[in-house]
NUSE-7105 format. One record per residue: residue number from 1; residue in one letter; x, y, z of N, C-alpha, C in turn. Coordinates in Angstrom, 1 decimal. Last residue first. Layout:
resi NUM resn A n.xx X n.yy Y n.zz Z ca.xx X ca.yy Y ca.zz Z c.xx X c.yy Y c.zz Z
...
//
This chain:
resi 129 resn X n.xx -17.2 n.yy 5.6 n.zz -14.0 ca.xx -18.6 ca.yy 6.7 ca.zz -14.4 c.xx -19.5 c.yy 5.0 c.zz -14.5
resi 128 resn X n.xx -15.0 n.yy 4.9 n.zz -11.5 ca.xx -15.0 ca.yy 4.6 ca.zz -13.0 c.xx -16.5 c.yy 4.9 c.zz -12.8
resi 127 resn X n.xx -12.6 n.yy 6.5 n.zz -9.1 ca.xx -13.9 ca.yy 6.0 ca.zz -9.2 c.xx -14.3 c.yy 5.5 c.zz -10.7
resi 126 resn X n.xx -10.5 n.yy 7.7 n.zz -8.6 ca.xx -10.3 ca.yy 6.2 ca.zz -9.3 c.xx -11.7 c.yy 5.6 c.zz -9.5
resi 125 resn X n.xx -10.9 n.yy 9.9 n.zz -7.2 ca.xx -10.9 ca.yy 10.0 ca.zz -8.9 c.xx -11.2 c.yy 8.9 c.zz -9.1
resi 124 resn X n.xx -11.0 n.yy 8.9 n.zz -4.3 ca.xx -12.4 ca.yy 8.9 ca.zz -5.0 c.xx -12.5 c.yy 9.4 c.zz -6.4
resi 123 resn X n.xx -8.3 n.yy 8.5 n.zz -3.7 ca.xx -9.1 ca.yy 6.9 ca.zz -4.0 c.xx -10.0 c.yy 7.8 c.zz -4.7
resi 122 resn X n.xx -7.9 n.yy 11.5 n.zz -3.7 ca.xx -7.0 ca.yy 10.7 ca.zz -4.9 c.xx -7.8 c.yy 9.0 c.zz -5.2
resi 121 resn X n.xx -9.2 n.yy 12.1 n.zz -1.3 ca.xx -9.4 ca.yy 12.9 ca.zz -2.7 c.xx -8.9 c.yy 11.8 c.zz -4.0
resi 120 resn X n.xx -8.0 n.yy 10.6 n.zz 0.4 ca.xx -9.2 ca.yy 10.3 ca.zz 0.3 c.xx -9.8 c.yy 11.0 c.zz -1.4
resi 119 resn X n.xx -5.5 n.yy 11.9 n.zz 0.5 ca.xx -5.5 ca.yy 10.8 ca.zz -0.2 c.xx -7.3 c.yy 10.4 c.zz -0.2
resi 118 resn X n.xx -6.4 n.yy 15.2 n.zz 0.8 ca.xx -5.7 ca.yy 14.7 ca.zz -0.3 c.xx -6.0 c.yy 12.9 c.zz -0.6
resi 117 resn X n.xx -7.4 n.yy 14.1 n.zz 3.9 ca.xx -8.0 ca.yy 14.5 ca.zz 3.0 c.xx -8.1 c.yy 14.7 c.zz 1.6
resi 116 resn X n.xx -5.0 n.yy 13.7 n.zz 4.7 ca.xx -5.9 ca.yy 12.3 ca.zz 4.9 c.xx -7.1 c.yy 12.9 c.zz 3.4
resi 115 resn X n.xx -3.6 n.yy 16.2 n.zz 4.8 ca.xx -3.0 ca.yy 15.1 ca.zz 4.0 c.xx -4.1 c.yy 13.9 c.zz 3.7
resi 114 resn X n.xx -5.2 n.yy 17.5 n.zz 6.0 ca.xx -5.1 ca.yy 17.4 ca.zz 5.0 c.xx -4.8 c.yy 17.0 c.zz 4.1
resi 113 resn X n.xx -4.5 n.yy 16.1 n.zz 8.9 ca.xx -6.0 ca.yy 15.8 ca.zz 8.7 c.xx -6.2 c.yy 16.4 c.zz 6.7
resi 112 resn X n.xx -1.4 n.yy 14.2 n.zz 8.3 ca.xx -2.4 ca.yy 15.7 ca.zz 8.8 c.xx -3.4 c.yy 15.4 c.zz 8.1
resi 111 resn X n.xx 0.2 n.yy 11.4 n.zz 9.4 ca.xx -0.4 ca.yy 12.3 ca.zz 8.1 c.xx -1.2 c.yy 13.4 c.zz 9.4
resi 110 resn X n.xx 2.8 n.yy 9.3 n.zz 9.2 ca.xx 2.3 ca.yy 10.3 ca.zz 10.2 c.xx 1.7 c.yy 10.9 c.zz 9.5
resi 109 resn X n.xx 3.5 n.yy 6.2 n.zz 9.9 ca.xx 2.8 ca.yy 7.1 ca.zz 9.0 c.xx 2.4 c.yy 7.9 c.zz 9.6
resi 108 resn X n.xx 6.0 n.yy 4.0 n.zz 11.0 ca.xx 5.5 ca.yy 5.2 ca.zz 10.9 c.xx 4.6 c.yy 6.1 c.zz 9.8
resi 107 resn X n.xx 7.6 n.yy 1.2 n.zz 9.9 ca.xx 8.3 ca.yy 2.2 ca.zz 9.8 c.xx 6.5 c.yy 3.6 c.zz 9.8
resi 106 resn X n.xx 6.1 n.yy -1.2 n.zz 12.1 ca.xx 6.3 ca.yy -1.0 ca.zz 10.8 c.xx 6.9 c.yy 0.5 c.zz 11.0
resi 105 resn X n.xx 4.9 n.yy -0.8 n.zz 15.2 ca.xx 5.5 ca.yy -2.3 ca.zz 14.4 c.xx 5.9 c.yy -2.3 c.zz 12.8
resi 104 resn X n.xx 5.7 n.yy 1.9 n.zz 16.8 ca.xx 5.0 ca.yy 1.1 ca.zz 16.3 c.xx 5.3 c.yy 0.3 c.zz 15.3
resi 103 resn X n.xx 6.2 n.yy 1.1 n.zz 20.6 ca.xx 7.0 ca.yy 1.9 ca.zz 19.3 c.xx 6.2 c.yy 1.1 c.zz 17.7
resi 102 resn X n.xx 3.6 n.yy 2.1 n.zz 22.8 ca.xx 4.6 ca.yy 1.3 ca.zz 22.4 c.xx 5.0 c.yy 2.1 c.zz 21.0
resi 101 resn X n.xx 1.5 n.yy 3.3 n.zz 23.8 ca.xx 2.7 ca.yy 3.9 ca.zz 23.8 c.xx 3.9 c.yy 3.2 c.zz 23.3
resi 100 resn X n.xx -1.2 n.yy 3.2 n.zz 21.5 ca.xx -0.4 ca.yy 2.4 ca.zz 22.9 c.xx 0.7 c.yy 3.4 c.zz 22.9
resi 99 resn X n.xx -2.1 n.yy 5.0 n.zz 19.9 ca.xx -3.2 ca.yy 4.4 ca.zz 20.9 c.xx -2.8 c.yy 3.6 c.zz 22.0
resi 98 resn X n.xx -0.9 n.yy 8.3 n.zz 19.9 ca.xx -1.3 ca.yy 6.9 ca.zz 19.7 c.xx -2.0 c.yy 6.0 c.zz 20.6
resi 97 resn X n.xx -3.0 n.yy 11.3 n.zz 19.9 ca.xx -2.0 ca.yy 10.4 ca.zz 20.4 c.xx -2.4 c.yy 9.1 c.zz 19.8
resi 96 resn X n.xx -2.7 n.yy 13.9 n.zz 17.1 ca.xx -3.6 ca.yy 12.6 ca.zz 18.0 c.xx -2.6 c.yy 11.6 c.zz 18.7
resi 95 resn X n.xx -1.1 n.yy 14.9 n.zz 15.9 ca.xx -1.6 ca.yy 15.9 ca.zz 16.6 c.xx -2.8 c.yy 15.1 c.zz 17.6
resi 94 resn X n.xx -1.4 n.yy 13.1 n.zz 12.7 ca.xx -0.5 ca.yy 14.3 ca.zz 13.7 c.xx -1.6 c.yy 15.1 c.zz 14.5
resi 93 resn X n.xx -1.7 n.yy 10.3 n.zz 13.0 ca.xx -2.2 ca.yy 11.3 ca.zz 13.0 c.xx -1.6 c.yy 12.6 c.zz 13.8
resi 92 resn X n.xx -0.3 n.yy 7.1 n.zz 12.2 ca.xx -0.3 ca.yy 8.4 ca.zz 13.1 c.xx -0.9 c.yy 9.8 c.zz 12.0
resi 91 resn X n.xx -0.1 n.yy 3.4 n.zz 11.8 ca.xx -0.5 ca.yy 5.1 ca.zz 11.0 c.xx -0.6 c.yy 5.9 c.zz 12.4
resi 90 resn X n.xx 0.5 n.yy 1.2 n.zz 13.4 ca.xx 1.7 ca.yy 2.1 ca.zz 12.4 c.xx 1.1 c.yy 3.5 c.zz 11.8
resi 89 resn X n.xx -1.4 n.yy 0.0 n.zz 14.6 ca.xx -0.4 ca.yy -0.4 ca.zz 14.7 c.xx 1.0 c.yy 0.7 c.zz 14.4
resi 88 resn X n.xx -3.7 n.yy 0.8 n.zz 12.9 ca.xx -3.6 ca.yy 1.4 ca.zz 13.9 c.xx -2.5 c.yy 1.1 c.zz 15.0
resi 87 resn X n.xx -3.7 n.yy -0.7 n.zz 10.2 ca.xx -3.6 ca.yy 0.4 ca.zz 10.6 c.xx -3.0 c.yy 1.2 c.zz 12.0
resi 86 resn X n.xx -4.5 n.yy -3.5 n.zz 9.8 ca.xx -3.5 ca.yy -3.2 ca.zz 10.7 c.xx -2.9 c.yy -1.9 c.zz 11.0
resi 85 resn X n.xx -7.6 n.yy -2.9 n.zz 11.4 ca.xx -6.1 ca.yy -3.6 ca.zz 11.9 c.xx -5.5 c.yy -4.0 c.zz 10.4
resi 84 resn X n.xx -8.9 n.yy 0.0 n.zz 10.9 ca.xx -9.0 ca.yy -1.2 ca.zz 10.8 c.xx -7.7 c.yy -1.6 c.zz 10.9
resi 83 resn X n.xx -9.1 n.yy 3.0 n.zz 12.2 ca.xx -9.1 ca.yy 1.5 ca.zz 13.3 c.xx -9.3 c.yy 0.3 c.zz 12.9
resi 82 resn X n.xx -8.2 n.yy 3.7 n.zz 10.1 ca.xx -7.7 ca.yy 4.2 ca.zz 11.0 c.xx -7.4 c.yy 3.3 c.zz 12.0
resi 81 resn X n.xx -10.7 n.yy 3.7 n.zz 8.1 ca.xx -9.2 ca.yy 2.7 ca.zz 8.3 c.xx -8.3 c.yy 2.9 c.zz 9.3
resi 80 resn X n.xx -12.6 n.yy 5.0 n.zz 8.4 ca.xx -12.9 ca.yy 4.3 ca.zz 9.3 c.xx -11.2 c.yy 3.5 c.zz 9.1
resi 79 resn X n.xx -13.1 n.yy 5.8 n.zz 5.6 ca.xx -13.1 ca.yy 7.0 ca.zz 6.3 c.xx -12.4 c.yy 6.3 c.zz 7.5
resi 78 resn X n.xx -13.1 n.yy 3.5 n.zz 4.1 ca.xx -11.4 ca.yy 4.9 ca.zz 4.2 c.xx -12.0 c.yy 5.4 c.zz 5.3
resi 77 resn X n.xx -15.2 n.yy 2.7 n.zz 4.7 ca.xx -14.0 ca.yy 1.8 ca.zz 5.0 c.xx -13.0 c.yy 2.8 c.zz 5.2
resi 76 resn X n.xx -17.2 n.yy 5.0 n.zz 4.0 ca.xx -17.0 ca.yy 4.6 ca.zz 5.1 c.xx -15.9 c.yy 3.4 c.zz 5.5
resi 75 resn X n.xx -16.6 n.yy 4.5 n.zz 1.0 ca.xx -16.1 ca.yy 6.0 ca.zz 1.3 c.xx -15.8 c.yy 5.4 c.zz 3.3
resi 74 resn X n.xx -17.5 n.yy 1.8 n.zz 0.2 ca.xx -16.0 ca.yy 2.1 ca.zz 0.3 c.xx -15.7 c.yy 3.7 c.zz 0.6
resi 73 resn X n.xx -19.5 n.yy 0.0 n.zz -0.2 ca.xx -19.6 ca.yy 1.5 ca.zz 1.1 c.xx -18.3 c.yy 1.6 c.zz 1.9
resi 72 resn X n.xx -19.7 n.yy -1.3 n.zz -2.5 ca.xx -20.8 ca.yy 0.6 ca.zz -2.4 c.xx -20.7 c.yy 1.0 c.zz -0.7
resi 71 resn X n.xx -16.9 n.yy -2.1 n.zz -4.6 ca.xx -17.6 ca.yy -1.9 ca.zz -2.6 c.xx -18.7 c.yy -0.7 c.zz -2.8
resi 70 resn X n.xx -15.5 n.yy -1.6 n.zz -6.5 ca.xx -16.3 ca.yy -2.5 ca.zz -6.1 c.xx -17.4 c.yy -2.8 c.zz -5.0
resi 69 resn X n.xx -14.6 n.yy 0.8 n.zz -6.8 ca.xx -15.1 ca.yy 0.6 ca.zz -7.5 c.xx -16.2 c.yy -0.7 c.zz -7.6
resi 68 resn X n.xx -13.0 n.yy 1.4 n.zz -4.4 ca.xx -13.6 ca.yy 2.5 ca.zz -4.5 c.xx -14.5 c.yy 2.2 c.zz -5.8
resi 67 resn X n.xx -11.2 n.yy -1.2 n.zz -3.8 ca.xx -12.2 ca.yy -0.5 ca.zz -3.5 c.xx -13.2 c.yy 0.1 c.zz -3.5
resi 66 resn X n.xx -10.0 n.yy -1.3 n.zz -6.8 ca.xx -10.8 ca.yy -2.3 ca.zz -6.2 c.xx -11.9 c.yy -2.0 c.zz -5.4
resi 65 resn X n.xx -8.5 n.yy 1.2 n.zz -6.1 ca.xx -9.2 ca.yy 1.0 ca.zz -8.0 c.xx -10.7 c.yy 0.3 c.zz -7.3
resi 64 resn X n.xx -7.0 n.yy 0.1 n.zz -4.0 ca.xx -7.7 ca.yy 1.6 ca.zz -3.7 c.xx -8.5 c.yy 1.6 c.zz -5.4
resi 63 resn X n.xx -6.9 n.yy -3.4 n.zz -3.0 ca.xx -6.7 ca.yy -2.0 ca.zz -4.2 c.xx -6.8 c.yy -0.8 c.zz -4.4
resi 62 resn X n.xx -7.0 n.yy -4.7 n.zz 0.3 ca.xx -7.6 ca.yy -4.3 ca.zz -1.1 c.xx -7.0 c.yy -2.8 c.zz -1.8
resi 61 resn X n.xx -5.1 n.yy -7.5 n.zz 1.1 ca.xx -5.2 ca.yy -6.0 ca.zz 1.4 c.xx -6.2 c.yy -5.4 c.zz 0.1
resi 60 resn X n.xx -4.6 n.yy -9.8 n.zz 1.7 ca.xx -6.1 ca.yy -9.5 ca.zz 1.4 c.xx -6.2 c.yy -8.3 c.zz 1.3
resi 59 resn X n.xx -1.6 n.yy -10.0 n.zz 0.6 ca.xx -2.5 ca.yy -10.9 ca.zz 0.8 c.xx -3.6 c.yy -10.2 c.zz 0.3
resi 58 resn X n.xx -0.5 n.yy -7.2 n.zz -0.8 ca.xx -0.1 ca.yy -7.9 ca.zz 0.2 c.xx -1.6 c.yy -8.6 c.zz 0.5
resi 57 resn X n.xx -2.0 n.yy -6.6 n.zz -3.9 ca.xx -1.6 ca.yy -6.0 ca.zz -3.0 c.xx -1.1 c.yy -7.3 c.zz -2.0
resi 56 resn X n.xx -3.5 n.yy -6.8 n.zz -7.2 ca.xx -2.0 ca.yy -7.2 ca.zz -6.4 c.xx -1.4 c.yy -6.4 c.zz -5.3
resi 55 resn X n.xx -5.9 n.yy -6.2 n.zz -8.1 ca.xx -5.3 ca.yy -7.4 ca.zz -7.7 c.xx -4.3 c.yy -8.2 c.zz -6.8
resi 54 resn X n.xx -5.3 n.yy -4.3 n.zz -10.4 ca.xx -5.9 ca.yy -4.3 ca.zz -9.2 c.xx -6.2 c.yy -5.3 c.zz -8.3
resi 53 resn X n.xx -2.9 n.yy -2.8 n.zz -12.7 ca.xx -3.3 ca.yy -4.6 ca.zz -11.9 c.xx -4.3 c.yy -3.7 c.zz -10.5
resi 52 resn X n.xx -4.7 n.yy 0.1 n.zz -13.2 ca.xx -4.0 ca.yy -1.1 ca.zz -13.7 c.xx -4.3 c.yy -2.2 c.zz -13.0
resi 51 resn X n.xx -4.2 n.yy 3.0 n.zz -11.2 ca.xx -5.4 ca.yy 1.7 ca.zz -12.0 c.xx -4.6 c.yy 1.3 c.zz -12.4
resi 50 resn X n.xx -2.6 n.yy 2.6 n.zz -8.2 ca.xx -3.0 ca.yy 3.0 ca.zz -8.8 c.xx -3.8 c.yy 2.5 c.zz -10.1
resi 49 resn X n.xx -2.6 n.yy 1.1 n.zz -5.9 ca.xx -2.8 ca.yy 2.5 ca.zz -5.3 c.xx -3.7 c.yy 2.8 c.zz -6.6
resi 48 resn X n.xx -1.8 n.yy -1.7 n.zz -3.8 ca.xx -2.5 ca.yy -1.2 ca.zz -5.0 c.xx -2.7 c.yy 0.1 c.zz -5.0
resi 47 resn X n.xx -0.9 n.yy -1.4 n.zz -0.6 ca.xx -2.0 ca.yy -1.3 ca.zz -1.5 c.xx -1.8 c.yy -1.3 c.zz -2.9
resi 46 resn X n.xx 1.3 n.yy -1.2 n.zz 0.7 ca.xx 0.9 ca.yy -2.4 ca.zz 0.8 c.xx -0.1 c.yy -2.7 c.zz 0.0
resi 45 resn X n.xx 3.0 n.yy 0.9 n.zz -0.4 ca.xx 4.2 ca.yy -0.3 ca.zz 0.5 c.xx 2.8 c.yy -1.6 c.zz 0.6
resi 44 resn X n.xx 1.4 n.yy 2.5 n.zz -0.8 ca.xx 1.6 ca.yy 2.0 ca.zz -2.3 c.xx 2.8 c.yy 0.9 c.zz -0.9
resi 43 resn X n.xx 1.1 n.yy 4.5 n.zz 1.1 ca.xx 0.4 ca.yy 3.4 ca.zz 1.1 c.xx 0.7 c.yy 2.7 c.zz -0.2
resi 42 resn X n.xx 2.9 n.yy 6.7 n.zz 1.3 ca.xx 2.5 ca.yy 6.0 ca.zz 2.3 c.xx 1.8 c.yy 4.6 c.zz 2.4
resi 41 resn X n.xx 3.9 n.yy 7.2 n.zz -1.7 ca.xx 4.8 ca.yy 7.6 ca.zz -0.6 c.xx 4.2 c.yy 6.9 c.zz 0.6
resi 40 resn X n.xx 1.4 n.yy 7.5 n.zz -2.9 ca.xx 2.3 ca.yy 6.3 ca.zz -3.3 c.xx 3.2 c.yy 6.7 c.zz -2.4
resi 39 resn X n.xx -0.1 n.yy 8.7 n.zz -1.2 ca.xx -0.6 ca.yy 7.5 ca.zz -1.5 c.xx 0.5 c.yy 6.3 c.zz -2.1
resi 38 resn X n.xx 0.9 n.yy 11.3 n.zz -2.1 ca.xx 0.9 ca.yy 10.8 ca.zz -0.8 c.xx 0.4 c.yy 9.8 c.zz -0.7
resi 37 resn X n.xx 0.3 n.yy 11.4 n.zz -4.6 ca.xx 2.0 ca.yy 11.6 ca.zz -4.4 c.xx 1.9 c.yy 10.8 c.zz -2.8
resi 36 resn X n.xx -2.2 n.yy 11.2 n.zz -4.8 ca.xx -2.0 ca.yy 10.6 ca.zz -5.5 c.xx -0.1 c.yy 10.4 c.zz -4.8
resi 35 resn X n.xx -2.9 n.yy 14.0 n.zz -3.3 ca.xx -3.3 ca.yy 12.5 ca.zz -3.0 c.xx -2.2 c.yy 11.3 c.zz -3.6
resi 34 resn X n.xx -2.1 n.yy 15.7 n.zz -5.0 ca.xx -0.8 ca.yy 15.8 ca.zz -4.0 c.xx -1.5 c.yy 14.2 c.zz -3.5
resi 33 resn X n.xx -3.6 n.yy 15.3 n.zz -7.1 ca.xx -2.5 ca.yy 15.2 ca.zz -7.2 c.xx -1.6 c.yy 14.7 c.zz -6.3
resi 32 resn X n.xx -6.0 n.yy 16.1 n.zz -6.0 ca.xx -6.1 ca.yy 14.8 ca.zz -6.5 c.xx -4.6 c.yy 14.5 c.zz -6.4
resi 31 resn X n.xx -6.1 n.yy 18.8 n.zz -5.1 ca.xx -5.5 ca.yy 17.8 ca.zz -3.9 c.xx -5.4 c.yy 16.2 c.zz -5.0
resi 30 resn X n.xx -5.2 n.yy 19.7 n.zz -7.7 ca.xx -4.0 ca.yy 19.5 ca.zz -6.9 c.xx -4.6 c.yy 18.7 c.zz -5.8
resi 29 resn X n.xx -7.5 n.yy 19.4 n.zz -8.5 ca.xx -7.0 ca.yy 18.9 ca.zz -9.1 c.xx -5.5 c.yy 19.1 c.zz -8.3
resi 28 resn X n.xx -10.4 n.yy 18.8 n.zz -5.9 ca.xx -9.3 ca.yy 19.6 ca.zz -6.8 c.xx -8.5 c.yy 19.2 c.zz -7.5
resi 27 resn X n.xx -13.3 n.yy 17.7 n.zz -5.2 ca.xx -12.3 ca.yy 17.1 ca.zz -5.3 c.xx -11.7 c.yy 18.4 c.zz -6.5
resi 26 resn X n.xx -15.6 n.yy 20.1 n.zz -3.3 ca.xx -15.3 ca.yy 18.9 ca.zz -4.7 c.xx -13.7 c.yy 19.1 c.zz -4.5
resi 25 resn X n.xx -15.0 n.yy 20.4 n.zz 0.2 ca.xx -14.9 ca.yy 21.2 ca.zz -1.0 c.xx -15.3 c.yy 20.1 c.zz -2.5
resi 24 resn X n.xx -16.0 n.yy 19.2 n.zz 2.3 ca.xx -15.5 ca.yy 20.8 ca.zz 2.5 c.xx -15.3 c.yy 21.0 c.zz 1.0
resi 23 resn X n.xx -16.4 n.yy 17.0 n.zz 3.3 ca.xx -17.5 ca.yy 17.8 ca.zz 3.1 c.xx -16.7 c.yy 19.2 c.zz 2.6
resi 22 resn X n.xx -13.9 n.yy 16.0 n.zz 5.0 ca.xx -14.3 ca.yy 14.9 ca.zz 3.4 c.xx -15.6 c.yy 16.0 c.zz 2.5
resi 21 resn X n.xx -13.5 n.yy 17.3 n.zz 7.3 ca.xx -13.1 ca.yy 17.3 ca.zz 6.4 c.xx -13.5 c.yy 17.1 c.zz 4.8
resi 20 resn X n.xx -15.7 n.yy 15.8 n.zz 8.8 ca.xx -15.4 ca.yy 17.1 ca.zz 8.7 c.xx -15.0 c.yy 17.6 c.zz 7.5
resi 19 resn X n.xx -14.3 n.yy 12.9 n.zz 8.9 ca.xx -16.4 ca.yy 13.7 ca.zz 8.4 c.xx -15.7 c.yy 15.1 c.zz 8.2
resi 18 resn X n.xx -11.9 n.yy 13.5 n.zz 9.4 ca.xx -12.4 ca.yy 13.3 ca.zz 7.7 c.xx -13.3 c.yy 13.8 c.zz 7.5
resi 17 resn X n.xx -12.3 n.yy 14.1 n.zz 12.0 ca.xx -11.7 ca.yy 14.7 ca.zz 11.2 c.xx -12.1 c.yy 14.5 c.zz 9.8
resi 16 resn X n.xx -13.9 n.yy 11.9 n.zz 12.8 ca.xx -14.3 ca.yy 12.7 ca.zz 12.9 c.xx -13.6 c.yy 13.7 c.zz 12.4
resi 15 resn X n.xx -11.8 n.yy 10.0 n.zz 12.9 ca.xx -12.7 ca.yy 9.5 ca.zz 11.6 c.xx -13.7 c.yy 11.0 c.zz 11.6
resi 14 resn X n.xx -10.1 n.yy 10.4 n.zz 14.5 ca.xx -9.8 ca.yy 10.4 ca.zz 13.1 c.xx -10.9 c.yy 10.8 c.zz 12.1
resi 13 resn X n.xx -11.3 n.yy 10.3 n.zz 17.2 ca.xx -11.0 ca.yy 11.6 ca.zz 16.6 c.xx -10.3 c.yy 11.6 c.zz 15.1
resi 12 resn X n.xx -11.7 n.yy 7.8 n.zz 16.8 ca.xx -13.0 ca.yy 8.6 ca.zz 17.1 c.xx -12.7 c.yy 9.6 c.zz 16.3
resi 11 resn X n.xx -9.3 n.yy 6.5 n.zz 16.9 ca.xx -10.3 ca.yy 6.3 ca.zz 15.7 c.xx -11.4 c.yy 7.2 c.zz 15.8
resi 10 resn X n.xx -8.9 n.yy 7.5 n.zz 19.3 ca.xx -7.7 ca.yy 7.8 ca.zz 18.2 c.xx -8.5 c.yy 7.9 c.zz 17.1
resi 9 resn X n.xx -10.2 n.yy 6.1 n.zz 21.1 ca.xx -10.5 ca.yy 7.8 ca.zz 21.3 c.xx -10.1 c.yy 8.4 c.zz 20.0
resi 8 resn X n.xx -9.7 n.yy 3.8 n.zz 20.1 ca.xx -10.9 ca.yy 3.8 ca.zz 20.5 c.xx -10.9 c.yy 5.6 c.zz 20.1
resi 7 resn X n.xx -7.1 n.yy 3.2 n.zz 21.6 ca.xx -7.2 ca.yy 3.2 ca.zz 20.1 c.xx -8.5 c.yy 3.9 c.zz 19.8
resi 6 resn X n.xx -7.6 n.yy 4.5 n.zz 24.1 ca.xx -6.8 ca.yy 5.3 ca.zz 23.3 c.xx -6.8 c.yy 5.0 c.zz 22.1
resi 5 resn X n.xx -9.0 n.yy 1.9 n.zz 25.0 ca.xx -9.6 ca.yy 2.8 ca.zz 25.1 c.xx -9.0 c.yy 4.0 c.zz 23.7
resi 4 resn X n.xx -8.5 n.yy -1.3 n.zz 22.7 ca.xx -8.3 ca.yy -0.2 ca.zz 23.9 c.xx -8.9 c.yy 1.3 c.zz 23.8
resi 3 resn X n.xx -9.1 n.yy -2.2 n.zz 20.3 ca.xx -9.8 ca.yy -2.4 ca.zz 21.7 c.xx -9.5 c.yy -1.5 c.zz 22.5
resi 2 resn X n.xx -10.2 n.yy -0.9 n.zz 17.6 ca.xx -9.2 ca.yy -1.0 ca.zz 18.4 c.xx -9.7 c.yy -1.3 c.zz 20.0
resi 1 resn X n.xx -13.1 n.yy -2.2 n.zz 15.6 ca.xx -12.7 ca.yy -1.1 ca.zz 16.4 c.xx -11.5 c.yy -1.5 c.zz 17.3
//
């Protein structure tokens, strides 16, 4: 968890958007989509996004394939990335303040709580039966 208070309130009110959110419908085939577009537009700069090499992200960073198929409690890591470091540095939630006022250390992610909800939609296709 982000030490400071504001990272603290940031991840509260994140992660409480998704719960909310993540419950509202089975996965659609446009949000899979629009996920999939918003995943490689925001997070394909450090993740793995899509199947194939699963492997090859920035150091330790894990694979969104990797994740969602290795880990049994990879719904609660997404849900919760918000305040894993180094997230919380550079992702923005529209309409949540950041957590420092400082300018953030990487070029900006700003998503809407449906946008979060598309990419969440798009890791949980990559699931394998």
């Amino acid at each position: 968890m982000p030490s400071s208070q504001a990272g603290r309130r940031n991840a509260i009110a994140f992660c409480g958007i998704l719960a909310l959110t993540a419950g509202l419908s089975p996965a659609r085939a446009g949000d899979v989509e629009a996920g999939a577009e918003l995943a490689a537009e925001h997070c394909a700069r450090c993740h793995v996004i899509g199947d194939g090499r699963t492997l090859n992200g920035i150091g330790s960073t894990p694979s969104f394939p990797g994740l969602v198929n290795n880990l049994d409690d990879w719904q609660e890591r997404f849900s919760t990335f918000f305040a894993r470091p180094p997230h919380p540095a550079f992702v923005r939630l529209d309409g949540v303040e950041p957590p420092t006022p400082l300018p953030p250390s990487a070029s900006p992610v700003v998503l809407t709580p449906m946008e979060a909800e598309a990419i969440f939609r798009y890791v949980e296709s990559l699931k394998r039966d």
